[in-house]
Structure formats: structure tokens, C-alpha cells
C-alpha positions as CSV (number, residue, x, y, z in Angstrom):
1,X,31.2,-28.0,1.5
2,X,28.5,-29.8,0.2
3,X,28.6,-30.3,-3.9
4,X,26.8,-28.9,-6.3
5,X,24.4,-31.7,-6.7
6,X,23.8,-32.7,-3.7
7,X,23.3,-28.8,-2.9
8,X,20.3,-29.1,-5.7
9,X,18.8,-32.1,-3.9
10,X,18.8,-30.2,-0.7
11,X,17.3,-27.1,-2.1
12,X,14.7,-28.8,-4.2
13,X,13.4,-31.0,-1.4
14,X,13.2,-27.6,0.6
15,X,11.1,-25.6,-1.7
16,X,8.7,-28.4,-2.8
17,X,8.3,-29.1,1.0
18,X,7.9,-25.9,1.4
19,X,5.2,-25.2,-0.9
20,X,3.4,-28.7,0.1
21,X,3.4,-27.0,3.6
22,X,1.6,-23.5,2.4
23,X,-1.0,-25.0,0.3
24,X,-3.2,-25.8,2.8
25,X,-3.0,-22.5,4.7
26,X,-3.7,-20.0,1.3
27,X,-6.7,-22.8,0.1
28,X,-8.6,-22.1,3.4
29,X,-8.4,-18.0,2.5
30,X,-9.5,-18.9,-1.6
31,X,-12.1,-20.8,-0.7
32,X,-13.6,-18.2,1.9
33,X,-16.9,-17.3,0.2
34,X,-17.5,-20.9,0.1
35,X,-16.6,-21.9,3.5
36,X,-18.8,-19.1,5.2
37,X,-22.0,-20.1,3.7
38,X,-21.1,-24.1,5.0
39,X,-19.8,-23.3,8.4
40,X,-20.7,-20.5,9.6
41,X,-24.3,-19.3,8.3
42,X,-25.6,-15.9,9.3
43,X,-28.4,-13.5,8.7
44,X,-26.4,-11.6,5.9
45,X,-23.4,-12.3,3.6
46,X,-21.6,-9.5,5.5
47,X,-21.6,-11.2,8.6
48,X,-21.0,-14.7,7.4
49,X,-17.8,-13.5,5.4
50,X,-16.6,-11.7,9.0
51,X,-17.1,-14.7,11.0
52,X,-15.4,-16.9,8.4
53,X,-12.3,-14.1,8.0
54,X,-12.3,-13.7,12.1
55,X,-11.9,-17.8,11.9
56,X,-9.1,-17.6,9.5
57,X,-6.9,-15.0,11.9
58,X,-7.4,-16.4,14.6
59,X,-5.0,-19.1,14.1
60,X,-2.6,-16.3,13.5
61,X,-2.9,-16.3,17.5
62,X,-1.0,-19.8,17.6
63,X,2.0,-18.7,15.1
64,X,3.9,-16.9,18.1
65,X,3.4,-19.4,19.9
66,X,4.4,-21.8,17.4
67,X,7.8,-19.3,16.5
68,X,8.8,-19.6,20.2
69,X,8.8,-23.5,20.3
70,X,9.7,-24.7,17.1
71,X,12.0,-21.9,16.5
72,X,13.9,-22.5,19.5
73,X,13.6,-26.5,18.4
74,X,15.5,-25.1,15.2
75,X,18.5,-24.4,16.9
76,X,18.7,-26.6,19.1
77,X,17.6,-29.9,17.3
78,X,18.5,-28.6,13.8
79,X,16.6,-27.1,10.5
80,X,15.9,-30.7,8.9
81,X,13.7,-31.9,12.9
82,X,12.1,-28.7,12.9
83,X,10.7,-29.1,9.0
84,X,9.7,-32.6,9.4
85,X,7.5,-31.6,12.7
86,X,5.7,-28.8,11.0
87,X,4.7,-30.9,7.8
88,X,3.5,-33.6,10.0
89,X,1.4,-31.0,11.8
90,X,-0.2,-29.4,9.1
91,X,-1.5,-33.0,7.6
92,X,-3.1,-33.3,10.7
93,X,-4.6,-30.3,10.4
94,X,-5.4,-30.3,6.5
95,X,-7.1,-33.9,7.7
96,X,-9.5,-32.0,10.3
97,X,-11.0,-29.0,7.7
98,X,-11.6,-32.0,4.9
99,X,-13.4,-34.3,6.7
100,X,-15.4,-31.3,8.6
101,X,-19.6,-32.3,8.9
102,X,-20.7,-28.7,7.9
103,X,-22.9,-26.6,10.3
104,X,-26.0,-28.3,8.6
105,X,-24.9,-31.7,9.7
106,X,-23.9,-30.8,13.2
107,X,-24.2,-27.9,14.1
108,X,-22.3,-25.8,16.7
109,X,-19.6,-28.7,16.8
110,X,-18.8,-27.5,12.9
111,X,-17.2,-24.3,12.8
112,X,-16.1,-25.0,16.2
113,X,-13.9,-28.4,14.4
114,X,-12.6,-25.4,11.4
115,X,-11.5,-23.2,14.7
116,X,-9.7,-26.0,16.3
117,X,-7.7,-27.0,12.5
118,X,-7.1,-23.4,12.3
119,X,-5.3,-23.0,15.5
120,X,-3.2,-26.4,14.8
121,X,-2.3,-24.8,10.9
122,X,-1.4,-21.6,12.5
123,X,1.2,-23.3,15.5
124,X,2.7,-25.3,12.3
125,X,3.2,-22.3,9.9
126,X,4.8,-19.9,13.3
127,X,8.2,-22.0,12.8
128,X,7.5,-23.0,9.1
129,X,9.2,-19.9,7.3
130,X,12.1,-19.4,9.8
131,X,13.1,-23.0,9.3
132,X,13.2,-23.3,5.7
133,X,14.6,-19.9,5.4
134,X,17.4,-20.6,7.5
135,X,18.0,-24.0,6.2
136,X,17.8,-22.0,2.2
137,X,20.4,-19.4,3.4
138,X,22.7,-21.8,5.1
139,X,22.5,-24.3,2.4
140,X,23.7,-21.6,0.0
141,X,27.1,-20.4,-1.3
142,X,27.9,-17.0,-0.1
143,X,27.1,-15.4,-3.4
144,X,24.2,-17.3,-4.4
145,X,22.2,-16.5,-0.7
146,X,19.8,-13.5,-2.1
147,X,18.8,-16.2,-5.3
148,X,18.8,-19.4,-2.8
149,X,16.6,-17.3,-0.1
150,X,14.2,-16.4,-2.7
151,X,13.4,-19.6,-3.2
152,X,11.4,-19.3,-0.1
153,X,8.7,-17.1,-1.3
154,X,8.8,-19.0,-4.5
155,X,7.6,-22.0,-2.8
156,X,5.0,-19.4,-1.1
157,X,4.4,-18.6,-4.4
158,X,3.6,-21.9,-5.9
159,X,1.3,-22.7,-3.0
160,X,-0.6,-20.4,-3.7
161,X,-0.7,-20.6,-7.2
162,X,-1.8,-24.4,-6.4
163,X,-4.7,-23.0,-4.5
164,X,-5.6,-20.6,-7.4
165,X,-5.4,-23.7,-10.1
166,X,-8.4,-25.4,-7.5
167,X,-10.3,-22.9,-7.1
168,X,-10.3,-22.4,-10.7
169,X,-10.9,-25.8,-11.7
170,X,-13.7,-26.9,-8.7
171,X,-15.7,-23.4,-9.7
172,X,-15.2,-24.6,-13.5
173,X,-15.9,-28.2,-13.5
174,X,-18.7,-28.2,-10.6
175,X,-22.0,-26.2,-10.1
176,X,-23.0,-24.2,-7.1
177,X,-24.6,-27.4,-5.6
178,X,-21.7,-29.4,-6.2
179,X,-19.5,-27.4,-5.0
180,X,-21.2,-27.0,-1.9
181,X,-22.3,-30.7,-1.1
182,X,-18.8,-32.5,-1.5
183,X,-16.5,-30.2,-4.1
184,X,-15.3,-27.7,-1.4
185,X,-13.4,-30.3,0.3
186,X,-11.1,-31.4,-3.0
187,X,-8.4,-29.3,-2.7
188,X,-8.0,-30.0,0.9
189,X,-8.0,-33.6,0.1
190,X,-5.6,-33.1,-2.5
191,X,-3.2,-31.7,0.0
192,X,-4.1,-34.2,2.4
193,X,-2.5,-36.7,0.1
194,X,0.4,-35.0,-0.7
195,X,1.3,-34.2,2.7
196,X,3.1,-38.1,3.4
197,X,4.9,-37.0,0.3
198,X,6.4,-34.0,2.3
199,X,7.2,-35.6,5.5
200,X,9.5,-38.2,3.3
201,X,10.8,-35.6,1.3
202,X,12.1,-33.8,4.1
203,X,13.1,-37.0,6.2
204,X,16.0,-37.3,2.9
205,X,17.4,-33.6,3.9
206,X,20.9,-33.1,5.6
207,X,21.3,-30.7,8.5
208,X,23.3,-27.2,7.0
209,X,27.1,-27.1,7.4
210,X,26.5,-23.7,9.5
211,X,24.3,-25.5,12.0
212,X,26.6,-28.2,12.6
213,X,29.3,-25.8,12.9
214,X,27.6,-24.0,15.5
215,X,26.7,-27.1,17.5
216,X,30.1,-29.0,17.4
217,X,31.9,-25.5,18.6
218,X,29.3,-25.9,21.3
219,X,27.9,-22.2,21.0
220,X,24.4,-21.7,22.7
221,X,21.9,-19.6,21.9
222,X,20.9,-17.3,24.9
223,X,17.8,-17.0,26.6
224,X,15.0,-15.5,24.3
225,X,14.8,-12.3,26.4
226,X,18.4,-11.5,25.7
227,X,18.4,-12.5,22.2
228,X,16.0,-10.1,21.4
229,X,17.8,-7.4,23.9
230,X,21.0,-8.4,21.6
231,X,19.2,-8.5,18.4
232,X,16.6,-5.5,18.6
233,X,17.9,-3.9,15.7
234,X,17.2,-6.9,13.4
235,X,14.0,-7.7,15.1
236,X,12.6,-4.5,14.5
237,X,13.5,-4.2,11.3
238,X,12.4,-7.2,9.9
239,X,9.3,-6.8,12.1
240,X,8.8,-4.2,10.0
241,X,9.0,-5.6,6.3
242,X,7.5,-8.3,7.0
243,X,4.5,-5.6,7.8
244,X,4.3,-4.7,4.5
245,X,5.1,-8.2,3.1
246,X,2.2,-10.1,4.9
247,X,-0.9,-7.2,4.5
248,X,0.0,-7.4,0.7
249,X,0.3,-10.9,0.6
250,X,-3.1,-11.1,2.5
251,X,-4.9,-8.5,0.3
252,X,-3.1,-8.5,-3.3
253,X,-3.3,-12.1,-3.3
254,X,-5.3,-14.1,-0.8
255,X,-8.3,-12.1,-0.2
256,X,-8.9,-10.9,-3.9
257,X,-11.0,-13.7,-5.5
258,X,-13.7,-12.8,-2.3
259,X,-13.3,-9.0,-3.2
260,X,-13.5,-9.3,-7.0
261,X,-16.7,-11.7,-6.0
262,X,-18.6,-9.4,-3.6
263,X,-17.5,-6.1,-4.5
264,X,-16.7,-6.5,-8.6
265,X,-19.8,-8.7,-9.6
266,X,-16.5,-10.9,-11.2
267,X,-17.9,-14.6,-10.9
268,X,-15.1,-16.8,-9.0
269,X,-14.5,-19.3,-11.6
270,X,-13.2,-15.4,-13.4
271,X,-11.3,-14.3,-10.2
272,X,-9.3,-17.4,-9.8
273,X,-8.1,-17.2,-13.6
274,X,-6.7,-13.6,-13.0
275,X,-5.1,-14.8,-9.7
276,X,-3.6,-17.4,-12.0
277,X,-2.1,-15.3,-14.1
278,X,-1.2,-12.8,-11.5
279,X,0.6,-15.6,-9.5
280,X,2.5,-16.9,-12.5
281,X,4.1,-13.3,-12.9
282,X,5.0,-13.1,-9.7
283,X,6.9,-16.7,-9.5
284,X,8.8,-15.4,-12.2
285,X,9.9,-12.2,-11.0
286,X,10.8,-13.4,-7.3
287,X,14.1,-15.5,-8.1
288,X,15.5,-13.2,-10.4
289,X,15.4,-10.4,-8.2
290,X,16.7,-12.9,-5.7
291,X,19.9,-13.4,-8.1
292,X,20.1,-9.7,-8.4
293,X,20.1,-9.2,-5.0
294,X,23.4,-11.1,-4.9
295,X,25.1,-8.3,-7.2
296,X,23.6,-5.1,-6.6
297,X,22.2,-5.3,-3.0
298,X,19.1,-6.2,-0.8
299,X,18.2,-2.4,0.1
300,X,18.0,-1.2,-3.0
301,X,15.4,-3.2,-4.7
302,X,13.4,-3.5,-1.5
303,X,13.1,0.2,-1.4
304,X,12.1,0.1,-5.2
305,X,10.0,-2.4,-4.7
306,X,8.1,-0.6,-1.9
307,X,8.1,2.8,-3.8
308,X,6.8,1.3,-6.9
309,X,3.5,-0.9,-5.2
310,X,2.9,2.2,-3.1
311,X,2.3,4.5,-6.4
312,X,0.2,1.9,-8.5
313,X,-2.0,0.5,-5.6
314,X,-4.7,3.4,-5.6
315,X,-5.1,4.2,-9.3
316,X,-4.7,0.4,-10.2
317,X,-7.5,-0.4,-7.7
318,X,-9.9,2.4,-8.7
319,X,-9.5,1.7,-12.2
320,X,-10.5,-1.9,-11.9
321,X,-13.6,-0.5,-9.4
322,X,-14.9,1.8,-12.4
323,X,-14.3,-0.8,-14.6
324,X,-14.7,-4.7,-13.4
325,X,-13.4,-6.9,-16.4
326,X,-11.9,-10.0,-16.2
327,X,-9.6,-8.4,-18.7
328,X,-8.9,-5.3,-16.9
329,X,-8.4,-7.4,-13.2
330,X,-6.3,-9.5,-14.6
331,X,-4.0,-6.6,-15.9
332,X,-4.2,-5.3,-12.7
333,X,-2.9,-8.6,-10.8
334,X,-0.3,-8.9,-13.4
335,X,1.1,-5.5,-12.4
336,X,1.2,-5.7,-9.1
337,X,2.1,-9.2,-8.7
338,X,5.3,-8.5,-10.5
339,X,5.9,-5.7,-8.1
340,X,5.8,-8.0,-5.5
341,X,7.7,-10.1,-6.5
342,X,10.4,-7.4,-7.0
343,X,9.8,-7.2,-3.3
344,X,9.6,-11.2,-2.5
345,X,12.7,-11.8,-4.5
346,X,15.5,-10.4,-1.8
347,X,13.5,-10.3,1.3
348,X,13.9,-13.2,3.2
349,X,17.5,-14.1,2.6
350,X,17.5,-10.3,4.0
351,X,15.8,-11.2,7.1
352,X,17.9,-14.0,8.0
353,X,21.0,-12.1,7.4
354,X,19.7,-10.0,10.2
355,X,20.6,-12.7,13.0
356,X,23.4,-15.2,13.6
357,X,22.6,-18.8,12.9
358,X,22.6,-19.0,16.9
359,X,19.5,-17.7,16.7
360,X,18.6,-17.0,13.5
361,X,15.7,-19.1,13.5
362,X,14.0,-18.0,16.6
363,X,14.7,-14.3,15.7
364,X,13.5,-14.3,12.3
365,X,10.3,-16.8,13.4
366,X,9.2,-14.2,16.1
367,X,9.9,-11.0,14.2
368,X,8.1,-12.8,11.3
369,X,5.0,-14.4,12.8
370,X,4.0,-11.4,15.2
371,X,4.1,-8.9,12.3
372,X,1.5,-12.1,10.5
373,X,-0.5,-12.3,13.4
374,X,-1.1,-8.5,13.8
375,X,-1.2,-7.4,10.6
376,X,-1.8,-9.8,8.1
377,X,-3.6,-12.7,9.2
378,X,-6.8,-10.1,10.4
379,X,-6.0,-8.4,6.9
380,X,-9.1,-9.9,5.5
381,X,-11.5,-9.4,8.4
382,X,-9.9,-5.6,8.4
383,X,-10.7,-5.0,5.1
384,X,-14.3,-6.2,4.9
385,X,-15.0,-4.5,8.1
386,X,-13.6,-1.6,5.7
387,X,-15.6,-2.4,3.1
388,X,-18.9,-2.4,5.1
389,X,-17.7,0.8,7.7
390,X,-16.6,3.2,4.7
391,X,-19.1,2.2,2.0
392,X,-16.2,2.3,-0.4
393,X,-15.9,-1.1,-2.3
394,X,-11.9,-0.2,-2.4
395,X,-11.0,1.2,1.1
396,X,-8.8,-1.8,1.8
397,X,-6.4,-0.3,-0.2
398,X,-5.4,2.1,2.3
399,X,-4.6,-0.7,4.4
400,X,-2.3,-2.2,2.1
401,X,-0.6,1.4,1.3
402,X,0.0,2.3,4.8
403,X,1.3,-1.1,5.4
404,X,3.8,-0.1,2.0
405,X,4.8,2.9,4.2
406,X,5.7,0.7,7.1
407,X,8.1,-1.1,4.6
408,X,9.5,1.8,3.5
409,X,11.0,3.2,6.7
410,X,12.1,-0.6,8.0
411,X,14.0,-0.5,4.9
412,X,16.2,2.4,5.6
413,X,17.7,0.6,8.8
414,X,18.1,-2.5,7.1
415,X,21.9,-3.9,6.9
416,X,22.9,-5.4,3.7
417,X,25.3,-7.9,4.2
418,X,26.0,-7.6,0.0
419,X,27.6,-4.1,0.1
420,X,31.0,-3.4,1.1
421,X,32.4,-4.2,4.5
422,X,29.1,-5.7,5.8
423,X,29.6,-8.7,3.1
424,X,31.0,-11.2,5.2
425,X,29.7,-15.3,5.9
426,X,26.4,-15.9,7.6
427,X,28.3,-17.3,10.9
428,X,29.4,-13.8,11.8
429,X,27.0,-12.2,13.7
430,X,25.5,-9.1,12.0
431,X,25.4,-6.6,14.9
């Protein structure tokens, strides 16, 4: 058993790796109004802002992909190989989108060179939150695995909250011209940079205890057709949480500075400091509903957590439509930021609990990334086609509450491994 320092080396290099790895990914969705007009310039806004959101899911296409391979590279070749691939991937890719010639420079070859770093970031982040969930879980002491699994989405979290502080600083600091001619590519620079700082900080991790268990006792993980005829249960389930996990993540969080821009009138440089704020509520809330997980149980703060976004979505939404403040969207992302997080908090040491470390990381990474890919990563091209289709500025919400309603009825089949005879180490398979 590893001690409790070393444990806090582990877990620290995890989450900042983790969060290193995200950046990238959630700048590319901030930065969307700005990236449309550059690469992909159109006769209206409308159409720009759909190419540019049909550019950004379609590297959702690549993160099955990317689940299959790097997940079954997880458990075969171990947590620690499979992080250290995927950060060194998504430099490469980070490097393509910042050094971009925009369409005025080349043309054709422009957002075709976005498409193609798109497609390389999605493949990356397919095996990225299986891994570093599964290392998180198995790193953990049994009680400790809802508040060591949160830690996950907090490095989500901070990503994105690292995205929101550069959008709010280049829309700040920069005109409209500057921004456009060279200050777009900042924050991808900035992650470009940081990126070498992952890769080392993952190449000082140690593989988990439960992985090395597995291997030395020689178990094998099936083929992926009978682990998912084994594990449909789990797979379904988490298939479906992960529904309502990714279209809020997508909407709530990712795709709000471009709606409070073209459907509030709210400037950016505005939009970005309530997604600040929103953010920092819900890195807060996620770890210490993680740590309450441990003593009261995944289910039921999932299923509050569901219940509660569900209820505040429409009337939160429509007030903020009647009455677009700064003020009164950043109350708005407040509150339902820290309902997410309620959500966040116990969710993915959930999903992992729902597989055996055999195959945990290939389970969780397909259940995971085809529920993205579906729902969430054409979230934003969904709701502007919404937008546009319905005339309403706010009939994206009903996206996001029917994806709430998904949630809620994944929830009722989900085991808790906290509660009574299903508490029981993560070796044991959860059937």
C-alpha cells in the first residue's frame, strides 16, 4: 500500500495532468465566435458559427476510436503508458490549431488544417478520462474513492476554468483587430507550452497496486465483444449519465459565452467573467460531494443532483432571456454550476465502480466517449441549429433537460458500491 505521501504525489500529478490535457479541448469551444469568422467565413454569422460547431464534433468521431485503442492499451500496458501517450498527442495537436494560417492566408487548406487537429484532440481525449479515472480510483483508499474520483472532473473543471480566465483576459486586454490578427492563438500557445510539462509530470507516476495485481495473477481481459456482453449492465448505465453529464457540460458551460454573445447582446469579455465565476462554484462543490459520496452513497446525490438542474434549467434560462445582465447571468451560472457540480462530485468514481479493473478502462472509455460523441460533442451545433429552427433564443434548453431525464432513469440501475453488501474492494467484479 502506497503511503500517504507518496499517494498525494500520485494524485496531484494526475489531476494537474489531467487538467493540462483538457485545456486545449474546452479553449477551442470558448473561442468559437472567434474561430468561425478566421476559418471558416460564410455569408451569415448563422452559418459560420454551424460550420465552426460542426468542426468542433466532428472530432468527437475519433474519441471511439480513440476508447477502443488506448483503452485496451490501459489494461494491457498500464494507466501511467496510456496517460503519457494521450498528453503527447494532444501537444501535437494543440501545436496544429496555433500555428494555423487562417482561411485569408490560405485558403481551403485552413479549416481543412483545424479539421485535421480536431480529429487528432478528439482520438487523444477517447482514452483520456478512462485512464485517469481508473488510475484516481485505484490509487485511492477504499473510503476515500468517491473524493479521489472527483478529482477527475475537478481537473475538468480547472481546464476549463483556464480557458474562461483567456478568454477573459485576450477579450479584455486586446481589441477586436488584435484579437483577430495574432491574439486568438494565445491561449493555445499557452497550452502548447505547458504541454512538455505534462508529459514529465506523468512520466514521475507509478502504475496502481490494482493493475499490477491484475497483471502479476495473470488475469486477461476478454475480447471487447464479450466484455461488453459481460458488462452490459454497467455499460448502459453509465452510457447513460454520462448522457446527461456531457450535453450539460457542452451547453451550461462550453457553449454559453457564444449564446450569451449572439443571443444576450452580453459582450464576450462579460460572458467569460460569469463563466469565471460560475466555474469557480462548481470546482468547489465537486470534491466535497465526492467526500460525501464516500459516506452517504453515489445514487443518492446523483439523483438529487439530476432532479435539482432539471427544475431550475427552464425558469433560470428564461429569466436571464427577459433579462440579459451580466449580473443576472452570472447568478444564473452560479446556480447551476453548483448543481453540477453536485452531480460532477460522485460520478465518475461511480462509473468506474461499474467494471472490474480487467476492464475497467475499456468499459468506462467506450460507455463514456460514445455517449460524448452522440450527444455532447454535436451539443453546440444542436442547439444553434435550435436556435435558428425554433426562433426561440433559449430552445437549447430543452436539449439539456431531456438529456437531465436520460440521467435520471440511468441512475435508478446504478450499483453503489458504498451501500451495504455491494461495498466491497474495486478488484471484485461488480456484476
Amino acid at each position: 500500500m502506497a503511503a500517504p505521501a507518496s499517494r498525494l504525489r500520485q494524485v496531484t500529478a494526475a489531476v494537474i495532468g489531467n487538467a493540462l490535457e483538457w485545456y486545449d479541448f474546452v479553449v477551442f469551444g470558448f473561442l468559437t465566435a472567434i474561430i468561425s469568422r478566421l476559418f471558416f467565413p460564410a455569408e451569415s454569422e448563422y452559418a459560420s458559427l454551424l460550420l465552426t460547431t460542426a468542426t468542433f464534433g466532428v472530432g468527437f468521431f475519433m474519441r471511439p476510436l480513440g476508447a477502443i485503442v488506448l483503452g485496451v492499451y490501459a489494461d494491457k500496458k498500464g494507466r501511467k503508458a496510456a496517460m503519457q501517450l494521450i498528453i503527447a498527442l494532444m501537444t501535437v495537436a494543440m501545436a496544429l490549431i496555433a500555428f494555423a494560417p487562417t482561411y485569408a492566408a490560405i485558403g481551403i487548406a485552413a479549416p481543412i488544417m483545424i479539421l485535421l487537429a480536431r480529429l487528432l484532440q478528439g482520438f487523444a481525449t477517447g482514452g483520456e478520462f478512462a485512464s485517469a479515472t481508473s488510475f484516481l480510483v485505484e490509487t485511492a483508499p477504499m473510503h476515500r474513492r468517491g473524493l479521489y474520483g472527483s478529482l477527475q472532473m475537478v481537473g475538468q473543471s480547472l481546464a476549463a476554468l483556464g480557458g474562461a480566465l483567456s478568454g477573459a483576459l485576450l477579450t479584455r486586454g486586446l481589441s477586436l483587430e488584435q484579437v483577430d490578427a495574432w491574439g486568438w492563438r494565445l491561449p493555445f500557445m499557452f497550452g502548447l507550452l505547458i504541454g512538455p510539462v505534462g508529459m514529465w509530470i506523468r512520466r514521475h507516476l507509478s502504475e496502481t497496486e490494482e493493475f499490477l495485481h491484475a497483471r502479476k495473477a495473470g488475469s486477461k481481459a476478454p475480447s471487447l465483444a464479450k466484455s461488453l456482453a459481460i458488462h452490459l449492465r454497467g455499460v448502459l448505465v453509465s452510457f447513460g449519465l454520462v448522457v446527461s453529464g456531457t450535453i450539460t457540460y457542452y451547453v451550461v458551460l462550453v457553449y454559453m459565452p457564444t449564446f450569451a454573445k449572439t443571443q444576450l447582446n452580453i459582450g464576450l469579455a462579460d460572458a467569460f467573467v460569469a463563466q469565471v465565476v460560475g466555474l469557480l462554484c462548481l470546482t468547489a462543490v465537486i470534491p466535497v460531494c465526492g467526500w460525501l459520496s464516500d459516506s452517504i452513497g453515489r445514487k443518492p446525490i446523483i439523483i438529487t443532483a439530476l432532479a435539482s438542474y432539471l427544475l431550475l434549467l427552464y425558469p433560470l434560462f428564461s429569466w436571464v432571456h427577459a433579462n440579459p445582465t451580466l449580473t443576472n447571468l452570472t447568478i444564473m451560472q452560479a446556480v447551476l454550476c453548483s448543481s453540477i457540480g453536485m452531480l460532477f462530485g460522485p460520478i465518475s468514481t461511480a462509473l468506474a465502480e461499474q467494471f472490474p479493473p480487467g476492464v475497467r478502462s475499456t468499459g468506462l472509455a467506450l460507455a463514456y466517449n460514445f455517449a460524448v460523441m452522440l450527444f455532447g460533442g454535436f451539443a453546440q451545433f444542436i442547439v444553434t441549429w435550435l436556435v435558428h429552427a425554433t426562433g426561440s433564443p433559449i430552445a437549447g434548453v430543452y436539449y439539456v433537460m431531456a438529456g437531465a431525464v436520460v440521467g435520471l432513469i440511468a441512475s435508478l440501475f446504478l450499483v453503489d458500491s458504498t451501500r451495504g453488501a455491494a461495498r466491497k474492494p474495486l478488484q471484485d467484479p461488480i456484476s
